[in-house]
Structures are given as C-alpha cells and as structure tokens.
C-alpha positions in Angstrom: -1.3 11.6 12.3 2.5 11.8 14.3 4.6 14.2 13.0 8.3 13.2 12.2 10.1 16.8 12.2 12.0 15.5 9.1 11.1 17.8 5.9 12.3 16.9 2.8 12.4 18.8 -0.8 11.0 17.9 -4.1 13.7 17.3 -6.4 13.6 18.9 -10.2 12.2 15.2 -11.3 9.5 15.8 -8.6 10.8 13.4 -6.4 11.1 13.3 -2.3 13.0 10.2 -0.6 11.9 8.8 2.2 14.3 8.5 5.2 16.3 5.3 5.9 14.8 5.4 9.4 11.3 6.0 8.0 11.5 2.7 5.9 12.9 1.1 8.2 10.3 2.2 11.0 7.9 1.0 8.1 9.2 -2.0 6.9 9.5 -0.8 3.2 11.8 -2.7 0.7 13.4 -0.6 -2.1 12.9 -1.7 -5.3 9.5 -4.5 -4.0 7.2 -1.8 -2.6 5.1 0.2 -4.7 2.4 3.0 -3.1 -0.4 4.6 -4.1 -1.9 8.1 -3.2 -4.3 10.1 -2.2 -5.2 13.6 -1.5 -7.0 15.5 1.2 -7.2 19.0 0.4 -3.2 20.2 0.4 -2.6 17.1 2.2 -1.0 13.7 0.3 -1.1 10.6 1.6 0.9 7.6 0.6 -0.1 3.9 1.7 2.1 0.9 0.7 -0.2 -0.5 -1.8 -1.7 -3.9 -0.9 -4.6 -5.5 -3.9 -8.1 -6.0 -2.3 -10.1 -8.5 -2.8 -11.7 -8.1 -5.7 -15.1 -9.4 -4.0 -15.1 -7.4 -0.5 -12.2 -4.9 -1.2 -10.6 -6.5 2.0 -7.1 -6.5 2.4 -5.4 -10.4 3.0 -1.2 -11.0 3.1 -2.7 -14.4 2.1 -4.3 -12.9 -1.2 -4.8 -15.4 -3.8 -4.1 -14.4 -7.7 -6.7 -15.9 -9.8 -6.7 -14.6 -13.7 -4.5 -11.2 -12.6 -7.7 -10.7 -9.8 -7.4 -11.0 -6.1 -9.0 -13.5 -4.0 -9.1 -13.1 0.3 -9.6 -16.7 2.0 -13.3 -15.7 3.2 -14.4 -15.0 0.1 -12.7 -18.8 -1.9 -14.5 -20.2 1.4 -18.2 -18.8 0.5 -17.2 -19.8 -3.4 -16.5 -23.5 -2.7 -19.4 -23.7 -0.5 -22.4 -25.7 -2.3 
C-alpha cells in the first residue's frame, strides 16, 4: 500500500472526498463510478466496483449483460461450445 500524505475528514453526513489528483491519478468519473468496500481490521478499503462473471467471478471490461447477470468472453466461449 503507497501512502498519499493527504488526510481528509469525515463530514457530519459521514462523507470524505477524494482528491481531484487522486481521481485523476485513478481514472475515476464523478457521477459513473460507483465502489464498493471492505474492511481489514480498522483498515477500509475502497475498489472501483467492476461485476464478475457470474460463472468464474473474473473481472472482463468486455463483460456481457445477459438477464441483469454478467458474462466474461471465456466463459460465452465454453457455453457455445457443443
């Protein structure tokens, strides 16, 4: 883990913003992102959420959307095979 040297508070609503040069760094989009976290102990972690595959749990940027589930390429290849 790198440390940053940036410390931020938690507002009354709870919330902490992520720097400008953080997001950027990161490629995060206001409003189009969305994350998810986790805990370690005291620690929280926050990942830009990205659906798995609802077969192998992999992560694709080519994720197909069948029925509200996602699909990776590898696993529509082994379910069109006969």
């Amino acid at each position: 883990m790198k440390g940053t040297g940036i410390v931020r508070k938690v507002d009354e609503l709870g919330r902490v913003t992520i720097p400008k040069e953080i997001r950027k760094q990161l490629n995060i989009t206001d409003n189009v992102d969305s994350f998810e976290m986790f805990t370690d102990g005291n620690t929280l972690i926050l990942r830009k959420y990205a659906p798995a595959c609802i077969f192998c749990n992999s992560f694709e940027e080519d994720m197909v959307t069948l029925k509200g589930m996602n699909v990776c390429s590898a696993c529509i290849a082994k379910l069109s095979e006969k």
